[in-house]
VMD Tcl script that draws the C-alpha trace (Angstrom):
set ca {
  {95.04 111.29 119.55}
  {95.85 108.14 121.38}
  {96.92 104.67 120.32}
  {99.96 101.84 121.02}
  {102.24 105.08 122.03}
  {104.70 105.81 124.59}
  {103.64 107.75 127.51}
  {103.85 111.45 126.34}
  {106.07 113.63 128.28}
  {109.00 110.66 127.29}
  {112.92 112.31 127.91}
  {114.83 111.71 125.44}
  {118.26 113.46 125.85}
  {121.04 111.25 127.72}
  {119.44 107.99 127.77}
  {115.74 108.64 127.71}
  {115.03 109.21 131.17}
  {114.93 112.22 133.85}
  {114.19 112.44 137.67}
  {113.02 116.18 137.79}
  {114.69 117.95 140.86}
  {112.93 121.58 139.64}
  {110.02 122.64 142.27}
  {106.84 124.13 140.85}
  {103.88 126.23 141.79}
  {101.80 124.05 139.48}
  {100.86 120.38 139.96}
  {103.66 117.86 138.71}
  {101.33 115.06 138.59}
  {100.11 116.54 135.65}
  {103.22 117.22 133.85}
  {105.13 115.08 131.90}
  {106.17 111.80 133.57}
  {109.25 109.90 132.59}
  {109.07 106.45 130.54}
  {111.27 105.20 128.24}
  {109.56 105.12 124.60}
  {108.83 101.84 122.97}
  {106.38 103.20 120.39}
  {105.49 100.86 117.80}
  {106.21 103.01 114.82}
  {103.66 102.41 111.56}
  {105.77 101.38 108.85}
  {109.13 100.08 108.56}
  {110.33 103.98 107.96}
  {109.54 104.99 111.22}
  {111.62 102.01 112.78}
  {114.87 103.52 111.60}
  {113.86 106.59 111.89}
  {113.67 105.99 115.64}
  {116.41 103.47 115.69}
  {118.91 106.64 114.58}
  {116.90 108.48 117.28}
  {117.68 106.36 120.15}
  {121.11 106.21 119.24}
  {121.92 109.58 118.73}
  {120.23 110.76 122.31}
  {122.29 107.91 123.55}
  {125.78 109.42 122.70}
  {124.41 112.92 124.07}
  {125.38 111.90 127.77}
  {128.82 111.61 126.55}
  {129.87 115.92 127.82}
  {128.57 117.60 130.03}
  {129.59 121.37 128.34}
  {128.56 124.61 130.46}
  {125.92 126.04 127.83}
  {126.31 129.58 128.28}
  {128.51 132.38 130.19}
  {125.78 134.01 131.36}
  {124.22 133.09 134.71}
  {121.02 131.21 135.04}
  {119.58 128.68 133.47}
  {119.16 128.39 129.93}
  {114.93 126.47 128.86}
  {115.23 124.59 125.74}
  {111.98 125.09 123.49}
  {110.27 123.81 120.29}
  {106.84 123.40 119.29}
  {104.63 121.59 116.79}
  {101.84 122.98 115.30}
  {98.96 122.38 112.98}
  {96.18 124.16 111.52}
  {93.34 124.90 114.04}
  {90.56 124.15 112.48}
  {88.08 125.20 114.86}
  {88.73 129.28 114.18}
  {89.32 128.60 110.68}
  {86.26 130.69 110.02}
  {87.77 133.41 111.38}
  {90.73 133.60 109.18}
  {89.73 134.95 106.17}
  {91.18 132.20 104.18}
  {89.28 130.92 101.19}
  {88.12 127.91 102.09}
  {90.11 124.53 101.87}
  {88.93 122.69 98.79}
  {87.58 119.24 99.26}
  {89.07 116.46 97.28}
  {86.64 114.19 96.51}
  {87.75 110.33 97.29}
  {89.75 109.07 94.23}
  {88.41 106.38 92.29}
  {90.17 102.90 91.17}
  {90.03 101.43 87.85}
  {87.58 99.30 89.11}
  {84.80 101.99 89.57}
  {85.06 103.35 86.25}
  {84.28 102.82 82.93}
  {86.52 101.04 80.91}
  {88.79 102.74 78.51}
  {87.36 102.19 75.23}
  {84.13 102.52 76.39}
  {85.12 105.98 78.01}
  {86.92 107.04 74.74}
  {83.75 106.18 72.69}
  {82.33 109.60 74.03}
  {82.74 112.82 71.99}
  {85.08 115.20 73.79}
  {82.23 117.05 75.08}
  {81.16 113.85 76.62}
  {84.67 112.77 77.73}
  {85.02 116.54 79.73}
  {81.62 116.90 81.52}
  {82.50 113.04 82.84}
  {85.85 113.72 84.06}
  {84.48 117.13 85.67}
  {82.21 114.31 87.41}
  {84.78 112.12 88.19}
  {88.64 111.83 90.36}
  {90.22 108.65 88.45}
  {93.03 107.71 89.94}
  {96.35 107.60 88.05}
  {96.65 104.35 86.88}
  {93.15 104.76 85.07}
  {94.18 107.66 82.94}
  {97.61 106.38 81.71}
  {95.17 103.44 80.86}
  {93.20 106.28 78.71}
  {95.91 107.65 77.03}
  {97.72 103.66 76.48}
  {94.36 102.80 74.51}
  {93.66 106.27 73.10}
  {97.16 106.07 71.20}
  {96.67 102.40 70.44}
  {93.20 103.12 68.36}
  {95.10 104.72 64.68}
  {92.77 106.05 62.41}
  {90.02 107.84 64.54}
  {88.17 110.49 63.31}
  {88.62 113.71 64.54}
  {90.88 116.12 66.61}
  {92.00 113.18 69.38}
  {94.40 115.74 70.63}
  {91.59 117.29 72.58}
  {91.40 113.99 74.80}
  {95.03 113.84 75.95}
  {94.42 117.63 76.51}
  {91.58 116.62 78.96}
  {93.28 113.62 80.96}
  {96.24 115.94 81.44}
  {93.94 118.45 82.23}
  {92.20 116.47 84.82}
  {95.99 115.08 85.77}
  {97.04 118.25 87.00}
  {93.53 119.90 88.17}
  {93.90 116.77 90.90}
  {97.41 118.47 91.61}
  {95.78 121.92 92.04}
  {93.67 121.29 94.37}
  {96.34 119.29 96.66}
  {98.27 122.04 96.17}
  {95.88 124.57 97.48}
  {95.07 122.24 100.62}
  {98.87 122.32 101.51}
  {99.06 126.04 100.69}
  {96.33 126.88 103.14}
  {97.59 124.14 105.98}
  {100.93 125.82 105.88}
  {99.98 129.13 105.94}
  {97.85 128.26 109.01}
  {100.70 126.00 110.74}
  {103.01 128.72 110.89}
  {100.74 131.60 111.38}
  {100.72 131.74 115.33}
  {96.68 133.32 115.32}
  {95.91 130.24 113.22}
  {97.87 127.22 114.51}
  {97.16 124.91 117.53}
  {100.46 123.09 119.60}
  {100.22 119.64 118.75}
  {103.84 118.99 120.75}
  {106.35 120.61 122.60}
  {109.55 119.66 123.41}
  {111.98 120.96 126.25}
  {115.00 120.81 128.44}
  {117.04 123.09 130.87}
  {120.83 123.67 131.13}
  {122.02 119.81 130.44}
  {119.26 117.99 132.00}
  {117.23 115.16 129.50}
  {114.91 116.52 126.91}
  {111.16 116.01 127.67}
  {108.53 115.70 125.00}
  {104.66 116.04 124.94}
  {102.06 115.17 122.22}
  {98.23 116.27 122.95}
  {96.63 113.25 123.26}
  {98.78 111.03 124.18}
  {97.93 109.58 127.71}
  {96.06 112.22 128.48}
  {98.41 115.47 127.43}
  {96.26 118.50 126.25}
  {97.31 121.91 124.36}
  {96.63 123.60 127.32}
  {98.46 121.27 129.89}
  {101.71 121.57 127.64}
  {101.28 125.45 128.33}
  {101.35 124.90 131.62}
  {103.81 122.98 131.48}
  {105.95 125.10 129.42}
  {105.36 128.44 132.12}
  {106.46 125.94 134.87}
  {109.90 125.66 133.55}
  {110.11 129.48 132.00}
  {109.66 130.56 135.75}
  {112.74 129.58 136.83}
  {114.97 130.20 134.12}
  {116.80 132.90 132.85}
  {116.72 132.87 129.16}
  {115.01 130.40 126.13}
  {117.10 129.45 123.81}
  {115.17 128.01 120.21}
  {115.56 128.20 116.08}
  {113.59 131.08 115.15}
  {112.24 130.82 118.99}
  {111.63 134.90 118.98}
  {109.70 134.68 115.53}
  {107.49 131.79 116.16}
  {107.89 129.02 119.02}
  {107.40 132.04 121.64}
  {104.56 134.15 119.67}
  {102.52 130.81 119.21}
  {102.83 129.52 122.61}
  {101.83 133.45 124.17}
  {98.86 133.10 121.47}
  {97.64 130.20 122.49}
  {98.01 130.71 126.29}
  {95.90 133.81 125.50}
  {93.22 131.67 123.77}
  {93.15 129.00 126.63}
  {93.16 131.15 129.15}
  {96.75 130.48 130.57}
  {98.67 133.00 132.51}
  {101.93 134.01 131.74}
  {104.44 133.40 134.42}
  {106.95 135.94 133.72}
  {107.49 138.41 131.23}
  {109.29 137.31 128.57}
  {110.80 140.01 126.30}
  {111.60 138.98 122.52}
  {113.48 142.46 121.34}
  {116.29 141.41 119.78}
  {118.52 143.60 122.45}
  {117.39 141.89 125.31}
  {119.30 138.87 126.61}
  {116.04 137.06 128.06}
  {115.45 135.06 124.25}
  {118.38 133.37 122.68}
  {117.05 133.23 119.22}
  {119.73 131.14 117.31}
  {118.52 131.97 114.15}
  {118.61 135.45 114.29}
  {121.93 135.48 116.13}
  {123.11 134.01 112.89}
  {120.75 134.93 109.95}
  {119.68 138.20 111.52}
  {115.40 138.63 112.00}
  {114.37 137.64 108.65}
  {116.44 134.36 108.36}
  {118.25 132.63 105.53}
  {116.07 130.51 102.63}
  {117.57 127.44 102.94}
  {119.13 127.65 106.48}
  {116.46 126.27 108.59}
  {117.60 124.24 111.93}
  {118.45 120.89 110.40}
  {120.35 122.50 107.24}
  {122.56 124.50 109.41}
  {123.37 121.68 112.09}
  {124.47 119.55 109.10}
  {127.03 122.19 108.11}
  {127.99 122.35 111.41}
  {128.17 118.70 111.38}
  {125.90 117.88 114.15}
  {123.47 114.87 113.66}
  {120.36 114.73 113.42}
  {118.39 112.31 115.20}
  {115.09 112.29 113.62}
  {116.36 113.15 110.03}
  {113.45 111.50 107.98}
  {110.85 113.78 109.46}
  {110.19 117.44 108.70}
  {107.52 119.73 109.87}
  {105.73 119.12 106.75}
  {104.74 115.93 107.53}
  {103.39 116.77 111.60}
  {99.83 116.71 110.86}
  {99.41 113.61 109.06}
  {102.06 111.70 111.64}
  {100.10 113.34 114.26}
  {96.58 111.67 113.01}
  {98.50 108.83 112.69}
  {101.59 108.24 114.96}
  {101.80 110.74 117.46}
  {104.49 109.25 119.10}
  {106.86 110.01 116.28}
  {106.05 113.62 116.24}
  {107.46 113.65 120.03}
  {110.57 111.86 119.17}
  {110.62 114.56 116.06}
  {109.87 117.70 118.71}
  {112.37 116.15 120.98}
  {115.04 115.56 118.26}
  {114.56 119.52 117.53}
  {116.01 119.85 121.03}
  {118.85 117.98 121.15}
  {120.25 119.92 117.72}
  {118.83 123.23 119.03}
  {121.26 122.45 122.49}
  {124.16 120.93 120.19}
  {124.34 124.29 118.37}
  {124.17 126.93 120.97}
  {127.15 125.51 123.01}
  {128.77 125.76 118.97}
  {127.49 129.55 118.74}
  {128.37 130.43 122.29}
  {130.56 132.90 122.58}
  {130.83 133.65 118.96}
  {126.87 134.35 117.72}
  {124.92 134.63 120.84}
  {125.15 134.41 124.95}
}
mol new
graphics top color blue
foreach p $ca { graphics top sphere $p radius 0.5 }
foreach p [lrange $ca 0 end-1] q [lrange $ca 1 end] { graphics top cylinder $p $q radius 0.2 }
display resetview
C-alpha cells in the first residue's frame, strides 16, 4: 500500500528519531531509514490517536533503565499480520462468503409497495436482495402502521429480522475466517513489524510504504537478531517468532541464528508466558496487563482487529500501532525483570 504516509521504517521511541550505530552483513540502504512521521491520519480519530502517540514516545527518553541482568543485548519484536490470501486455497477453510454490496433506500422498492407481496413473495425478494438498515426499520415502521391486514403479518417481521441478522451471519463468518487466518502463522502474511534493541528508538515498517516489502522486513528483522542475545515480545514464543520463521521459510529468507523458543532456554523472553504460563490468560493480552501495571498506552484506540482494514487504508497508523506495541512491550519487561523473567 502507499499513499500521503510517513516514510516506513519511522522510530518512534525517545523522540522519533535514531542514528543506527549497529553494523550489518546485509545492505542498510534497504532497511529502515529514519524520518520523523507526519502522516496525515484519515479521520479525525486517527489525529488523537497519534497525538497521544507522539506524546507518550516523547516522555520515553525521560530513563534510561538497564533492561535486563543478563548480558547482551535484549531485540524488541512485534508483528502485524493479515490473512494471506494468496494460499488461502491451501487452507482448508470453507470459503469466505461474499457479501453482496448493500443497497440504499433509494434502490429499492418502496415499503408499501414491498409489503403488498404475499410472504412468499416478500422472502424469495429479500433472498434477492441486501437492504440496508434504514430500509427495513422503514418495513417494519409501515408494516405496523397498516391495522387491519389480512393474514398472519407476523411472518413479515419474522423475515426482515430474518434477513437483519442473516446480513450479521455472514459478517460474522468473514471475521471468523480473517482471524483464524491472522493469527494462524501458516496462514498470515507480516503486514508490519516493529523493533528496538536495549534502549535505543523503536523502528517501525509497513509493506508498502515507500517501498518496504514482507520480505525486506525479514531481513531486516535477522539483521538485528544477529547480534543480540535474547527477544523479548507478548506472546513472542507463541506467535511473533513462529510467523516471522514461517514466512522467512516461504520467501526464501535465511535464518541468521538459531533461535530456540523452549520455554527453558534464556534466548526468548516471552513476557506472556513468564507471567500467564504457555497458554496465556483470557483477558490479559499486552495492553490489558500494561494498564494494570499502569503503563500507557500510546496507540490505545487501535487493536489488532482493526490492522487489515487500517492497512488498506492508512498504513501509516498500523506502524505507529506496531511501534506503540514496542514501547509497552519495553515498559513492562524492565517492570517484570527480576521478578517474572531475565
Amino acid at each position: 500500500m502507499s499513499g500521503n504516509s510517513p516514510s516506513p521504517g519511522t522510530s518512534v521511541a525517545d523522540d522519533f528519531s535514531l542514528e543506527d550505530d549497529f553494523e550489518f552483513d546485509i545492505d542498510l540502504s534497504a532497511m529502515p531509514t529514519t524520518v520523523r512521521p507526519e502522516a496525515v491520519m484519515s479521520d479525525r480519530k486517527a489525529d488523537e490517536i497519534m497525538s497521544s502517540a507522539g506524546e507518550m514516545v516523547a516522555a520515553t527518553s525521560a530513563a534510561k533503565i538497564p533492561v535486563s541482568s543478563a548480558g547482551g543485548s535484549v531485540l524488541y519484536v512485534d508483528i502485524e499480520t493479515m490473512p494471506d490470501y494468496d494460499r488461502q486455497h491451501l487452507f482448508g477453510l470453507p470459503p469466505l462468503p461474499v457479501v453482496p454490496p448493500e443497497q440504499s433506500v433509494s434502490e429499492l422498492l418502496a415499503p408499501a409497495e414491498f409489503l403488498s407481496q404475499t410472504a412468499k413473495e416478500i422472502e424469495t425478494w429479500l433472498n434477492k436482495n441486501n437492504p440496508c438498515e434504514e430500509w427495513l426499520q422503514q418495513c417494519e415502521a409501515c408494516e405496523r402502521a397498516t391495522a387491519g391486514r389480512s393474514g398472519n403479518r407476523k411472518g413479515v417481521f419474522d423475515l426482515l429480522e430474518k434477513a437483519r441478522n442473516g446480513k450479521d451471519a455472514v459478517n460474522d463468518a468473514l471475521r471468523s475466517n480473517r482471524k483464524k487466518m491472522s493469527v494462524t502463522p501458516e496462514m498470515a502474511q507480516i503486514v508490519a513489524i516493529g523493533f528496538a534493541i536495549d534502549d535505543e528508538d523503536v523502528h517501525w515498517e509497513v509493506s508498502g510504504l515507500d517501498g518496504a516489502t514482507e520480505k525486506r522486513m525479514l531481513e531486516c528483522f535477522w539483521g538485528y537478531a544477529k547480534r543480540c542475545q535474547h527477544i523479548c515480545g507478548f506472546n513472542v514464543a507463541g506467535f511473533d517468532l513462529p510467523t516471522i520463521f514461517f514466512r522467512s521459510i516461504m520467501l526464501g529468507i535465511p535464518a541468521s541464528r538459531m533461535i530456540d523458543l523452549s520455554p527453558y532456554k534464556d534466548q526468548v523472553i516471552d513476557l506472556m508466558v513468564s507471567r500467564f504460563g504457555r497458554n496465556g490468560e483470557k483477558g490479559m493480552g499486552l495492553k490489558n496487563v500494561a494498564k494494570l501495571c499502569d503503563i500507557q498506552v500510546p496507540c490505545e484506540g487501535v487493536d489488532g482487529s482493526q490492522v487489515e482494514e487500517l492497512y488498506r487504508t492508512n498504513p501509516a497508523l498500523v506502524g505507529q500501532y506496531v511501534a506503540s506495541d514496542i514501547i509497552v512491550t519495553r515498559k513492562l519487561h524492565r517492570l517484570y525483570s527480576g521478578f517474572f523473567c531475565i
